[in-house]
Rosetta silent file (secondary structure, phi, psi, omega in degrees, C-alpha in Angstrom):
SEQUENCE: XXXXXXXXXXXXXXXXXXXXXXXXXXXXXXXXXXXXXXXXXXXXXXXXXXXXXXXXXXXXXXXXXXXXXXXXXXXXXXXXXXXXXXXXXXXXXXXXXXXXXXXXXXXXXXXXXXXXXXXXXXXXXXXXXXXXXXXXXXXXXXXXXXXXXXXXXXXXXXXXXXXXXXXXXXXXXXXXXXXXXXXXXXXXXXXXXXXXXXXXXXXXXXXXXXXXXXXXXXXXXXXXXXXXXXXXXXXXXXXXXXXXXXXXXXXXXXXXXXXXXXXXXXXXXXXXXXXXXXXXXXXXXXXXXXXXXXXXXXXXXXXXXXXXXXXXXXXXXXXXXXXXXX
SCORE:     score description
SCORE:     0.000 S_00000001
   1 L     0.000  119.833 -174.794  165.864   86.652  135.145 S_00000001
   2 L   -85.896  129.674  174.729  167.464   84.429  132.098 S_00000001
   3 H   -11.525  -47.138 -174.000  167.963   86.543  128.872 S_00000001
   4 H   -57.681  -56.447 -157.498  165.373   84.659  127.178 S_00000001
   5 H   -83.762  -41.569  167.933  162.602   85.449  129.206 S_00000001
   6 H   -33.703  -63.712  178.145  163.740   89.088  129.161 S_00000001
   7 H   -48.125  -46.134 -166.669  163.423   89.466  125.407 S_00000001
   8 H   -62.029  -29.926 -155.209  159.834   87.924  125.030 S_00000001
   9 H   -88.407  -15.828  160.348  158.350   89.950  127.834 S_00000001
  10 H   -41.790  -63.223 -154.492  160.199   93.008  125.926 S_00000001
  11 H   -75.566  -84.720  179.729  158.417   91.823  122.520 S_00000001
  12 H   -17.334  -76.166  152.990  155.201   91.614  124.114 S_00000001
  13 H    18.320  -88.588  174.494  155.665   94.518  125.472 S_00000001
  14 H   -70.228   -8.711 -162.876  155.790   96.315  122.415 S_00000001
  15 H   -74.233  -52.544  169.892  153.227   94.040  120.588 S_00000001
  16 L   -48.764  -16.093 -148.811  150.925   95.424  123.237 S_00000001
  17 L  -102.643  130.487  174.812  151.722   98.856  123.699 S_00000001
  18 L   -96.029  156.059 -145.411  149.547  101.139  121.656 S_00000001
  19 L   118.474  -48.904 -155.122  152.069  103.696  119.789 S_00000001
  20 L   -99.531 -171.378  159.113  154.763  101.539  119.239 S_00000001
  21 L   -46.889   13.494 -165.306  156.632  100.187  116.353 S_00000001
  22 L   -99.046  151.062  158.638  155.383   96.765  116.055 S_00000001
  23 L  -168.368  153.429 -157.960  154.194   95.143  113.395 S_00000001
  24 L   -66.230  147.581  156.110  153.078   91.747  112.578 S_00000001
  25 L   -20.230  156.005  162.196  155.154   90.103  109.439 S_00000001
  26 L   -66.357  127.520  162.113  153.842   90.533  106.044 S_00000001
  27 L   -72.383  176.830 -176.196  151.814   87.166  105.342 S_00000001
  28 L   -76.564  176.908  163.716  152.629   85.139  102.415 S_00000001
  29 L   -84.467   -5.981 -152.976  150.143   86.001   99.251 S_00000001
  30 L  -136.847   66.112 -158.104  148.912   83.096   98.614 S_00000001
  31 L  -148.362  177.069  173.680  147.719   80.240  100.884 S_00000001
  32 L  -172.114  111.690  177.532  145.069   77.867  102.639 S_00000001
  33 E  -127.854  147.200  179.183  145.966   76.126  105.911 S_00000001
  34 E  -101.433  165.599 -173.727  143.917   74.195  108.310 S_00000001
  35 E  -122.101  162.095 -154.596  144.367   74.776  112.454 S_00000001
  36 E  -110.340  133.870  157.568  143.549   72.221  115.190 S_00000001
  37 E  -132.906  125.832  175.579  141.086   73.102  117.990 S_00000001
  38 E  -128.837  166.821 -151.181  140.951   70.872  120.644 S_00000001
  39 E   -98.746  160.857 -174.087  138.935   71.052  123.643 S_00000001
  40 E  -112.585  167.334 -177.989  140.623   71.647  127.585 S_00000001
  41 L  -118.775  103.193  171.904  138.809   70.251  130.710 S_00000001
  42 L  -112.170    6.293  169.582  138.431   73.604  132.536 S_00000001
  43 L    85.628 -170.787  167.525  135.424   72.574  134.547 S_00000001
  44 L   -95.792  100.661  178.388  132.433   75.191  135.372 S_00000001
  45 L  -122.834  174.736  170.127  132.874   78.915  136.887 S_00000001
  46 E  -149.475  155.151 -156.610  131.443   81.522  137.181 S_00000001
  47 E  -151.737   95.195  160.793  131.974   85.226  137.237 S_00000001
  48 L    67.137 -130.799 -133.783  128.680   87.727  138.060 S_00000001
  49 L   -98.269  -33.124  163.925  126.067   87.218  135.094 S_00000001
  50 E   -97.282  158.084  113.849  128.394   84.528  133.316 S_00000001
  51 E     5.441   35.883 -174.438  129.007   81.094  132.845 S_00000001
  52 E   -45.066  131.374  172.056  132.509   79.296  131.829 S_00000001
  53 E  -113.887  -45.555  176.968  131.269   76.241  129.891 S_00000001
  54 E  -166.059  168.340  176.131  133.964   75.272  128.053 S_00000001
  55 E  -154.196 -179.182 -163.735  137.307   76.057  126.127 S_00000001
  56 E  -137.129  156.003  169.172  139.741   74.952  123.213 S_00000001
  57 E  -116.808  106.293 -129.616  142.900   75.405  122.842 S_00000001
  58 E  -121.014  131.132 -178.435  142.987   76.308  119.164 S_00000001
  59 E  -149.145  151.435 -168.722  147.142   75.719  117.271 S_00000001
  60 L  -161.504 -174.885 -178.945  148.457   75.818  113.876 S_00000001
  61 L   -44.921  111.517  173.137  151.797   76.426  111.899 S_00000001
  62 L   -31.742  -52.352  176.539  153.665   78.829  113.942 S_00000001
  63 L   -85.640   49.137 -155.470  154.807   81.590  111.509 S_00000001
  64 L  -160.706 -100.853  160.499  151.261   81.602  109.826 S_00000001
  65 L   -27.708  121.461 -159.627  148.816   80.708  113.060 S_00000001
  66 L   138.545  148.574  157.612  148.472   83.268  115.701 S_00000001
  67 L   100.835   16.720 -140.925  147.394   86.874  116.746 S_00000001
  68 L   -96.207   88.282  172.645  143.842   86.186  116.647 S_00000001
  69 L  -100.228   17.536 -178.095  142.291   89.911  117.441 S_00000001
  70 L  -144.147  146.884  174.000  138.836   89.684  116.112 S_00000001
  71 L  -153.832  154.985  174.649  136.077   87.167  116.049 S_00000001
  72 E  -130.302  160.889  160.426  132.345   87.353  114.679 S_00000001
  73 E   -81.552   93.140  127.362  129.383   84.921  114.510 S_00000001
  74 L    -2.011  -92.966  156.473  129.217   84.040  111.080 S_00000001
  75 L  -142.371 -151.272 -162.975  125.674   82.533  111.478 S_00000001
  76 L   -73.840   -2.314 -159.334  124.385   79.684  114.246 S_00000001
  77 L  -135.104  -34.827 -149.009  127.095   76.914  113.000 S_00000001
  78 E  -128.428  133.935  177.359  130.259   79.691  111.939 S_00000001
  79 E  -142.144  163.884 -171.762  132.660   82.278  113.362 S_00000001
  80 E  -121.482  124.550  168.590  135.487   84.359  111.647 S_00000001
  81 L  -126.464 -175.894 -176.328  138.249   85.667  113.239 S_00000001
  82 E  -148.754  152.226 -161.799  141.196   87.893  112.098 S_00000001
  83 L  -108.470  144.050  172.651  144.699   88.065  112.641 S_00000001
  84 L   -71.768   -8.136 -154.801  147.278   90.629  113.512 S_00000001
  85 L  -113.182   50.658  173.232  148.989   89.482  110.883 S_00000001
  86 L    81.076   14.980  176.908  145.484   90.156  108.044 S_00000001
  87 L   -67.890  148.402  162.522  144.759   86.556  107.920 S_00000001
  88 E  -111.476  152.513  154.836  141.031   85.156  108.179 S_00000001
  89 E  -101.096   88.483 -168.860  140.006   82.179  110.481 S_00000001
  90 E   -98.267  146.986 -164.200  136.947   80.816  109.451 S_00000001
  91 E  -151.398  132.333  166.515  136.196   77.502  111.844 S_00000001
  92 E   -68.047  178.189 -158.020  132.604   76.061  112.905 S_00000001
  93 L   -83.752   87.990 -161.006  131.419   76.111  116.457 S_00000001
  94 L   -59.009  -23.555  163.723  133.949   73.500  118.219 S_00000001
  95 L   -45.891  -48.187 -154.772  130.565   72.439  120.253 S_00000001
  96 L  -105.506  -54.860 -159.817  129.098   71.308  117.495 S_00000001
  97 L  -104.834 -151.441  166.981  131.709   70.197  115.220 S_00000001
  98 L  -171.851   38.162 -163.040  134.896   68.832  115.513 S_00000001
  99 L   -93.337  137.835  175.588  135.570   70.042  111.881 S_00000001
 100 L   -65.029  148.195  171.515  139.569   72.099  111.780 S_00000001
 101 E   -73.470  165.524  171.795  139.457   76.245  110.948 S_00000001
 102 E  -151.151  115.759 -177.849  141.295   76.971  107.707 S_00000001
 103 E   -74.871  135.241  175.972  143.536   79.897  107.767 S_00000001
 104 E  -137.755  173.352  158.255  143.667   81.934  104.031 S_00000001
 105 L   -73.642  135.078  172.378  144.735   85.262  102.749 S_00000001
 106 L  -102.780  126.894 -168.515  142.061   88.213  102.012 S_00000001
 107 L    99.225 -175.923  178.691  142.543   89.302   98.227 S_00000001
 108 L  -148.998  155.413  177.297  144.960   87.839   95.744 S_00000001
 109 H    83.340 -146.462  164.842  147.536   88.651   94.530 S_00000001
 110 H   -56.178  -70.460 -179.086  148.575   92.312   94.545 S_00000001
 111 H   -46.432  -31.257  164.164  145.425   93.163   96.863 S_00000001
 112 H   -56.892  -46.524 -162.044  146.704   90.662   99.229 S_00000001
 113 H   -80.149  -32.313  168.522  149.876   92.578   99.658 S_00000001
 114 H   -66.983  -48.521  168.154  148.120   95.683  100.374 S_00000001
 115 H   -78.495  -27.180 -149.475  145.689   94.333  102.676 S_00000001
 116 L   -86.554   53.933 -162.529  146.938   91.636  104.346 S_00000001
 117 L  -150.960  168.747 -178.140  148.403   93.570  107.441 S_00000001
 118 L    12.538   29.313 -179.325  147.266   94.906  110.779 S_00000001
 119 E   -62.493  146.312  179.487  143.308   93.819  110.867 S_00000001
 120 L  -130.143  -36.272  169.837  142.104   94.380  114.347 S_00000001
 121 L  -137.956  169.346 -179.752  138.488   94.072  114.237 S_00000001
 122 L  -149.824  155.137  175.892  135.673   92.788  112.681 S_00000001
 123 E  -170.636  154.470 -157.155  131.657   93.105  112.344 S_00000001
 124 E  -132.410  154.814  158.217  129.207   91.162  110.260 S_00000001
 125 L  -115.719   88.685 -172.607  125.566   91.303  108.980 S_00000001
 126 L   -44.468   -9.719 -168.110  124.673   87.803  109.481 S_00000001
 127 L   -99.209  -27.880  147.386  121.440   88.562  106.922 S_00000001
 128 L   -53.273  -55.285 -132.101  124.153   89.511  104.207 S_00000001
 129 L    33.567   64.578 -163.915  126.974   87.878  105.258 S_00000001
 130 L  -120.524  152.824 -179.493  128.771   90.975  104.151 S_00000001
 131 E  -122.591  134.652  162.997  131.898   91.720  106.480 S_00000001
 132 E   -99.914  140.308  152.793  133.852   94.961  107.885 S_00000001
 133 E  -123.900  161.748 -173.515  137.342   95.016  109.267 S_00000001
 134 E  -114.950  142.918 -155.977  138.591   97.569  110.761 S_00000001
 135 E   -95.909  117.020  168.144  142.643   98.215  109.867 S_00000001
 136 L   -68.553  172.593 -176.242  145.181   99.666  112.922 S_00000001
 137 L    63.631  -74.691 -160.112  148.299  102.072  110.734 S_00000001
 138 L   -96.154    3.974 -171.799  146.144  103.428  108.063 S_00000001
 139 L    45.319   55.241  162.115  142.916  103.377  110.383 S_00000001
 140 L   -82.511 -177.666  123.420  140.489  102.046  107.557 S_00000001
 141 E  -142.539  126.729  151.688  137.941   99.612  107.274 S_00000001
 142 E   -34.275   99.298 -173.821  137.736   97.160  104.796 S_00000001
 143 E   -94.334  128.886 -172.285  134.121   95.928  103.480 S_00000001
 144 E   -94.507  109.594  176.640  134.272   92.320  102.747 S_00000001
 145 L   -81.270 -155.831 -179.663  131.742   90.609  100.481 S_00000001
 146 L   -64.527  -35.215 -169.587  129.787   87.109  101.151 S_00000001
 147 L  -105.120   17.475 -159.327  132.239   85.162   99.866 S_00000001
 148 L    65.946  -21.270 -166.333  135.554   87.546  101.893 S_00000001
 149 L   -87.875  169.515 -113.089  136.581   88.884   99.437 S_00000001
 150 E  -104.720  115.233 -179.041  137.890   92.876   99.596 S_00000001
 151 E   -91.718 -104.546  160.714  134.845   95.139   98.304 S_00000001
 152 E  -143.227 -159.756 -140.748  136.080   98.652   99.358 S_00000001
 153 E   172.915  118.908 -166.751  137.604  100.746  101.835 S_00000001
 154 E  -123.154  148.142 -153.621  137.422  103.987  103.601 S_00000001
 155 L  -124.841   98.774  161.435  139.892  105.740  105.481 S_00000001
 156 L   -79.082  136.588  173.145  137.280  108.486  107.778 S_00000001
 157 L   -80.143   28.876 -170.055  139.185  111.463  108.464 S_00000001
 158 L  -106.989    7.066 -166.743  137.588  111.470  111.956 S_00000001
 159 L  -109.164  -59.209 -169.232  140.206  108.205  112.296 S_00000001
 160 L   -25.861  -46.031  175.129  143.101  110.008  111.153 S_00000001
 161 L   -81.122    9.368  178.537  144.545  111.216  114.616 S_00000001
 162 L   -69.859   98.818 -175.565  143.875  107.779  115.873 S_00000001
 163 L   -18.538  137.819  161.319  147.393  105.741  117.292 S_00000001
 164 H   -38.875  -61.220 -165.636  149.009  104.177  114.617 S_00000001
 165 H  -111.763   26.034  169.940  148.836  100.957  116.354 S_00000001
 166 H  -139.312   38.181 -150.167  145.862  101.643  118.620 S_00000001
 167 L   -79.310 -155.208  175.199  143.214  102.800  115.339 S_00000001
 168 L   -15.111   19.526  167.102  139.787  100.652  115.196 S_00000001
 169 L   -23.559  -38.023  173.364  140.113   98.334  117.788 S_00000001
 170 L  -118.420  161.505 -179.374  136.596   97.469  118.477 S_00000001
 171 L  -164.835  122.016  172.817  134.191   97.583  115.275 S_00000001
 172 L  -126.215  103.919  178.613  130.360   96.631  115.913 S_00000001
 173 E  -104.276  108.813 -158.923  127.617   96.953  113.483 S_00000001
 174 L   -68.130  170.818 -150.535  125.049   97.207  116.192 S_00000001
 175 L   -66.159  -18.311 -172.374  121.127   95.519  115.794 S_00000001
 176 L   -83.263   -4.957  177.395  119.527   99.009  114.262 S_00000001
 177 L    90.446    9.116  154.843  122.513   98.853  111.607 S_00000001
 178 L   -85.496  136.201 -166.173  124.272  101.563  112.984 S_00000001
 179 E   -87.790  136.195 -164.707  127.842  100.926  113.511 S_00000001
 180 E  -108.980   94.481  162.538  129.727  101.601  116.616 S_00000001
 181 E  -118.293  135.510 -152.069  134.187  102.198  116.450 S_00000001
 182 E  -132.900  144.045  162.746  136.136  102.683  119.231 S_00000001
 183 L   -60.877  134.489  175.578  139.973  103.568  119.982 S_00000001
 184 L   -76.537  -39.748 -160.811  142.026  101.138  121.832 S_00000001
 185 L   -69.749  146.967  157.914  144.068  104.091  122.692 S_00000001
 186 L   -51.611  172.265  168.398  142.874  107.009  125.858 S_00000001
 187 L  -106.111    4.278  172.658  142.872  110.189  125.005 S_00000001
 188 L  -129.483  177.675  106.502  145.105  111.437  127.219 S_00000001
 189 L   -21.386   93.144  163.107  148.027  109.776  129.405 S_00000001
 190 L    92.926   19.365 -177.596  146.011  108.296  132.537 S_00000001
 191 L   -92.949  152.199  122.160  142.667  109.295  130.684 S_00000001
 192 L   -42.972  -59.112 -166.885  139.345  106.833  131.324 S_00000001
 193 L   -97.925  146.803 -179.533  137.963  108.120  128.242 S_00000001
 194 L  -106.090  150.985  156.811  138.267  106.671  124.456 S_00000001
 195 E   -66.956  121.115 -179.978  137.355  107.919  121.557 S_00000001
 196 E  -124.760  154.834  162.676  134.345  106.421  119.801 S_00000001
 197 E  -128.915  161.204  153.273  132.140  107.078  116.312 S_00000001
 198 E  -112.354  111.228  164.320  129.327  106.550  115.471 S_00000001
 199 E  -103.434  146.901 -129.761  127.889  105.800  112.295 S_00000001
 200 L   -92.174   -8.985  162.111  124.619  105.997  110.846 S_00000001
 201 L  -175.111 -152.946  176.676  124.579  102.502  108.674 S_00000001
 202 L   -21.487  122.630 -178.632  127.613  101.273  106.313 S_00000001
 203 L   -90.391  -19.547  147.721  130.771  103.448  107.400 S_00000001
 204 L   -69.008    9.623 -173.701  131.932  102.890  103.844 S_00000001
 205 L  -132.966   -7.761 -168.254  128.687  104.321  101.824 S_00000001
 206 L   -56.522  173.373  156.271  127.913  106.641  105.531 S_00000001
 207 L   -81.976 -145.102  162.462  127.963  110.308  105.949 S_00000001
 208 L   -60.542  135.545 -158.304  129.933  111.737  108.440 S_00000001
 209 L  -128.152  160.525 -159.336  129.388  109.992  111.457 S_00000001
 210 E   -68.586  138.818 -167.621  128.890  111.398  115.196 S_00000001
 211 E  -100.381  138.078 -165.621  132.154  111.412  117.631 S_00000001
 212 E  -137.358  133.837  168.079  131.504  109.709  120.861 S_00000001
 213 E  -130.209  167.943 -155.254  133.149  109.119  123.887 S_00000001
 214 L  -104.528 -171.470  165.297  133.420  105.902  126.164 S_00000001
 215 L  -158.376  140.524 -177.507  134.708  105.903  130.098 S_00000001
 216 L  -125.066  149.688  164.494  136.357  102.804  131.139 S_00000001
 217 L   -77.987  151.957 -145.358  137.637  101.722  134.965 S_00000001
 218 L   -80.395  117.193 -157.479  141.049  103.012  135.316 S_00000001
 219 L    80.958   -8.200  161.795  143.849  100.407  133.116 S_00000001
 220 L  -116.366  141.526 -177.592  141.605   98.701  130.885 S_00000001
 221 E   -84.205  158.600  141.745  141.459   99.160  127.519 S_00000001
 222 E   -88.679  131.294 -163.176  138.824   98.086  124.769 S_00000001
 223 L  -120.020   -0.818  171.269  139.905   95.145  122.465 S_00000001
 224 L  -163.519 -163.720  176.129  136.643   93.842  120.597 S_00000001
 225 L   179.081  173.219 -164.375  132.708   94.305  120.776 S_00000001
 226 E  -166.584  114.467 -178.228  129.731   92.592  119.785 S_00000001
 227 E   -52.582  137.316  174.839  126.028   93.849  119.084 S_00000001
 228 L  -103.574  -91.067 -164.322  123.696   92.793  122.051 S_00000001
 229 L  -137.830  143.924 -177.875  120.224   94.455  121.667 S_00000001
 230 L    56.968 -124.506 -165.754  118.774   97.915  120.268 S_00000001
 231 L  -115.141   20.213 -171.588  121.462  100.274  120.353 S_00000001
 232 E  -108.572  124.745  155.586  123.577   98.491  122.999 S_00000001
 233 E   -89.891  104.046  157.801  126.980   96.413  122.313 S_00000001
 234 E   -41.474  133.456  169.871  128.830   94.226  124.624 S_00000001
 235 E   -94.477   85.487 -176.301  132.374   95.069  125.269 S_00000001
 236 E   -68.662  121.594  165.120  135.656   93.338  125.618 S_00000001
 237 E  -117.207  172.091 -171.383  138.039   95.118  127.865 S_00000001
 238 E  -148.946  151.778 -160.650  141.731   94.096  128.885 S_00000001
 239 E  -161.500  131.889  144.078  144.467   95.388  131.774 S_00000001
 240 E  -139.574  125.048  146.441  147.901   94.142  131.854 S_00000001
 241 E   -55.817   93.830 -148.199  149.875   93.555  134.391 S_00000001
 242 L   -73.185  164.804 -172.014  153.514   93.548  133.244 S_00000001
 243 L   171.170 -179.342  140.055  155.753   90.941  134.213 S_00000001
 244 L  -115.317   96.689   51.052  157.307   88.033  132.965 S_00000001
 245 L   -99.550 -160.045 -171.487  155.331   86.094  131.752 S_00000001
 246 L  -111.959  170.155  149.946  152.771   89.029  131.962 S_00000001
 247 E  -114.707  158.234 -152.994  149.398   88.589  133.577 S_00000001
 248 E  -115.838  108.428  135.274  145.911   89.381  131.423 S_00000001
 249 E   -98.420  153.987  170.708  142.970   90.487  133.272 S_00000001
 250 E   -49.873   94.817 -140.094  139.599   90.320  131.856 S_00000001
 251 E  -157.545  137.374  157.776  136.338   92.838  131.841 S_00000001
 252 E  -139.301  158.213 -160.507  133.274   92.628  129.871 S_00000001
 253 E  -143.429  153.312  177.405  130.977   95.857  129.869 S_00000001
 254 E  -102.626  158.812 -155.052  127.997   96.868  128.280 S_00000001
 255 E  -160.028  117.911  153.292  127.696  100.225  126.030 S_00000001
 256 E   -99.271  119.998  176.825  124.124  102.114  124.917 S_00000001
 257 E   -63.624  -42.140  -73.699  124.878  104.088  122.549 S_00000001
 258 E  -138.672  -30.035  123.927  121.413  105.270  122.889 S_00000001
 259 E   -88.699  150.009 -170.821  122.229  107.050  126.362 S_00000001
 260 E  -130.268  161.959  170.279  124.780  109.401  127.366 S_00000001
 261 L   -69.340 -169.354  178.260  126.077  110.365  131.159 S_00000001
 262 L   -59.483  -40.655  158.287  125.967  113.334  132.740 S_00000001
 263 L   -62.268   23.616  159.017  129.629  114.072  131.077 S_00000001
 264 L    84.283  -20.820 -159.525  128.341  113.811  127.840 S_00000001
 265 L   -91.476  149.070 -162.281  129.939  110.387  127.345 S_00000001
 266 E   -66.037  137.852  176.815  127.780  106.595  126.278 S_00000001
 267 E   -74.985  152.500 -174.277  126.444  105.291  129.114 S_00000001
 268 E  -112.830  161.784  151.057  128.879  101.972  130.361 S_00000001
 269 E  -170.430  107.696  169.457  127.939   99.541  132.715 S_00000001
 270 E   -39.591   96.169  171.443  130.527   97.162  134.041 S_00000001
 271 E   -46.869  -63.820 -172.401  129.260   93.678  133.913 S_00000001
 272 E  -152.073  136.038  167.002  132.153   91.141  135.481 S_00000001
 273 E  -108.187  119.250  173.079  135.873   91.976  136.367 S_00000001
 274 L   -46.560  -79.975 -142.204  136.764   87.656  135.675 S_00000001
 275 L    87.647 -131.686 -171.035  139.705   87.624  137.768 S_00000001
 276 L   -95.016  -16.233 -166.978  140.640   83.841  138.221 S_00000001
 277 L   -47.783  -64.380 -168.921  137.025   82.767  136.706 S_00000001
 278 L  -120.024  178.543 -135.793  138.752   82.383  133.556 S_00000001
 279 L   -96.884  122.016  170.011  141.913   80.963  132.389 S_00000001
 280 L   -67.512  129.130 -179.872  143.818   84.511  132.182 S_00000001
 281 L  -164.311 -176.894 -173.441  145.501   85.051  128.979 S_00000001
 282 L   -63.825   78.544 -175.860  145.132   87.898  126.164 S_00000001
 283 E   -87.887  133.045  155.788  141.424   87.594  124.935 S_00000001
 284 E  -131.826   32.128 -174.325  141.062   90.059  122.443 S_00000001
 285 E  -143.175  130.331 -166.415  137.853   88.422  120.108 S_00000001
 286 L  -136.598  147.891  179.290  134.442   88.707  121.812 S_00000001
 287 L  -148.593  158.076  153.648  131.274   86.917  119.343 S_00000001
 288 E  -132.327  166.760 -174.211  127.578   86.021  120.711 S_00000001
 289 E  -119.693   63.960  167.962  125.746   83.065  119.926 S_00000001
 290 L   -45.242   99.095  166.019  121.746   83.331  120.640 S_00000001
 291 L  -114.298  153.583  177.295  120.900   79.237  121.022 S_00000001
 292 L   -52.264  -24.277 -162.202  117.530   77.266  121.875 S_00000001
 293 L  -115.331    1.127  166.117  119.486   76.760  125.497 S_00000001
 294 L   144.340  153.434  162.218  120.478   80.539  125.857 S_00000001
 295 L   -44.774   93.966 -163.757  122.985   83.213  125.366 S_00000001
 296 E   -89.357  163.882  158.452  126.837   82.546  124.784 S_00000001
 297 E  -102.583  149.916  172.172  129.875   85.187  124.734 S_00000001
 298 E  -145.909  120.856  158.157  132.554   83.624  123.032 S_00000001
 299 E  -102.244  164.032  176.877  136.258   84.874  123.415 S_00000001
 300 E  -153.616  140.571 -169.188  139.143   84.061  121.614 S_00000001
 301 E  -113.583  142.067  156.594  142.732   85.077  122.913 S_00000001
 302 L  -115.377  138.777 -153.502  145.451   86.053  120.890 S_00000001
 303 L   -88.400   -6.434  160.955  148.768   84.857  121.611 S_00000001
 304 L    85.354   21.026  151.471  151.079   88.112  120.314 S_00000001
 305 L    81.881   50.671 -159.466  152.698   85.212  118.067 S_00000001
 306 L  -104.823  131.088  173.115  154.689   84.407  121.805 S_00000001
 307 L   -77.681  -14.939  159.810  155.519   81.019  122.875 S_00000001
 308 L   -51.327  -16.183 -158.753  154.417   82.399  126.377 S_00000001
 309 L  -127.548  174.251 -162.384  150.995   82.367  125.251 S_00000001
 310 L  -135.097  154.920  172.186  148.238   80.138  124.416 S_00000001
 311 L  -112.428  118.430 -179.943  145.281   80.891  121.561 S_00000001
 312 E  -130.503  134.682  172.844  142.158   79.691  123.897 S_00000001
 313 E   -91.740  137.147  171.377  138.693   79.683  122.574 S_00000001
 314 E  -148.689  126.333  156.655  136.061   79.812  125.664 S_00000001
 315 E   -60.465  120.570  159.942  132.247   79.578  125.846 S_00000001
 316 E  -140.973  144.914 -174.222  130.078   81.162  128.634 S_00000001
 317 E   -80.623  126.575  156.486  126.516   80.999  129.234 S_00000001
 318 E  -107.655  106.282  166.777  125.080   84.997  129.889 S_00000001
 319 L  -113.241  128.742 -153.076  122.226   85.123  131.576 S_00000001
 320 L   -65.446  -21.362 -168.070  120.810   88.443  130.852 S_00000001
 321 L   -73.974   -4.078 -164.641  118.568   88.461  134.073 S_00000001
 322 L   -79.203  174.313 -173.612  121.114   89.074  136.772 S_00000001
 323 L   -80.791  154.782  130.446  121.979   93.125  137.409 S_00000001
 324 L   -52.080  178.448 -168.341  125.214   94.438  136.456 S_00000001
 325 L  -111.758  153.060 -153.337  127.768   94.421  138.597 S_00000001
 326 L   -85.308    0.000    0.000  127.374   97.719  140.442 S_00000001
């Protein structure tokens, strides 16, 4: 194994690891850059209830462009993502447009310097356009107005004991307007179950909000969500297989809050493990799309700011009628 390759998959490593000491660069304070997305010919697969339709391969300045761990549906034409290193991407629908994303800073200024670090998640009210992210290190989240910019921001002490670097990983504000955040990290060493809350509308104006737990298949983690219907959220999960280069697999699962198992815990139901379906790499940004020709999932991969890695945007058609996968 040459030196080289040794370091990155080290770096990864840690980028990945929830726990550890990483952290993304400080961004500059002050900026507005545009990013390229151009489309890949990855054909048509399919994996259980989805669809592969298409993908992008999405690139920009290197020390800027990257890291891309959250993504939302804007409205029918716009999505938002966020960066490990606090950067927003806002970029139209690469279907439709063939218009570039333009990377900026959230705040100015001072407020930039404060903020502009670890974002991990994201969740929108498309009838607002008012935005939350949720912050890994200090475990916040950050309420966003219509136009991004930094409204305010609560640190729940039901967050506090949350991994430094594994806090708010998924953030959903699901269709009744309650909001659903989940731990990347287990709770135990070789635990299934995550910590989740639940809150009862805005988790900055909320009351206290109810403590929840998830169960997961054994090695995957949760890295994003996305409201589906009622009281239910779609779920990105992720397993890695270390190596060099590393290999990514894929999961996406459904969560009612609205039921609990027998264990006390939200009922899950595993949708699709991809596998080879899709092109494996880190997705950690899950968005839906409701269109006249049907339901999309959208992913977005983040690339740990790694020349090993690729930032891939991908489209898949869900069709809601098939079962889970048992």
């Amino acid at each position: 194994m040459r030196p080289s390759r040794l370091i990155l998959g080290t770096m990864l490593a840690c980028a990945l690891a929830p726990g550890t000491w990483w952290r993304a660069p400080e961004p500059p304070r002050t900026f507005e850059q545009l990013t390229t997305i151009m489309p890949l010919d990855l054909g048509v697969r399919r994996s259980g209830p989805f669809t592969l339709l298409a993908g992008w391969e999405m690139a920009g300045d290197p020390f800027r462009f990257g890291g891309l761990s959250a993504l939302v549906a804007l409205d029918e034409e716009r999505f938002l993502s966020g960066t490990d290193g606090g950067l927003l991407l806002a970029f139209e629908r690469p279907d439709r447009s063939d218009e570039p994303g333009v990377l900026s800073v959230i705040g100015e200024g001072e407020s930039a310097a404060k903020l502009g670090r670890d974002l991990e998640s994201l969740a929108v009210d498309q009838a607002t356009g008012t935005v939350w992210a949720g912050y890994e290190f200090r475990n916040a989240i950050l309420r966003l107005d219509a136009n991004l910019d930094p409204d305010e921001e609560v640190q729940p002490e039901e967050m506090e004991e949350w991994g430094e670097n594994a806090g708010p990983e998924a953030l959903v504000r699901l269709a009744d307007g309650r909001f659903l955040v989940i731990e990347e990290r287990a709770q135990s060493w070789r635990s299934t179950l995550y910590n989740a809350l639940l809150f009862d509308g805005d988790p900055v104006e909320a009351s206290a909000p109810e403590r929840a737990t998830i169960r997961l298949p054994e090695g995957y983690r949760p890295v994003d969500a996305t409201a589906t219907e009622e009281g239910r959220a779609l779920v990105l999960l992720r397993r890695v297989e270390w190596g060099v280069p590393p290999i990514f697999h894929s999961a996406l699962a459904e969560v009612d809050t609205r039921k609990t198992g027998d264990d006390g815990t939200l009922d899950v139901r595993i949708l699709t493990v991809f596998g080879t379906a899709i092109p494996q790499d880190n997705y950690e940004g899950l968005a839906i799309t409701r269109d006249p020709d049907g339901t999309h999932v959208w992913m977005v991969s983040d690339d740990n700011f790694m020349t090993l890695q690729r930032t891939l945007l991908l489209k898949l058609r869900w069709d809601q009628r098939e079962k889970a996968r048992e």
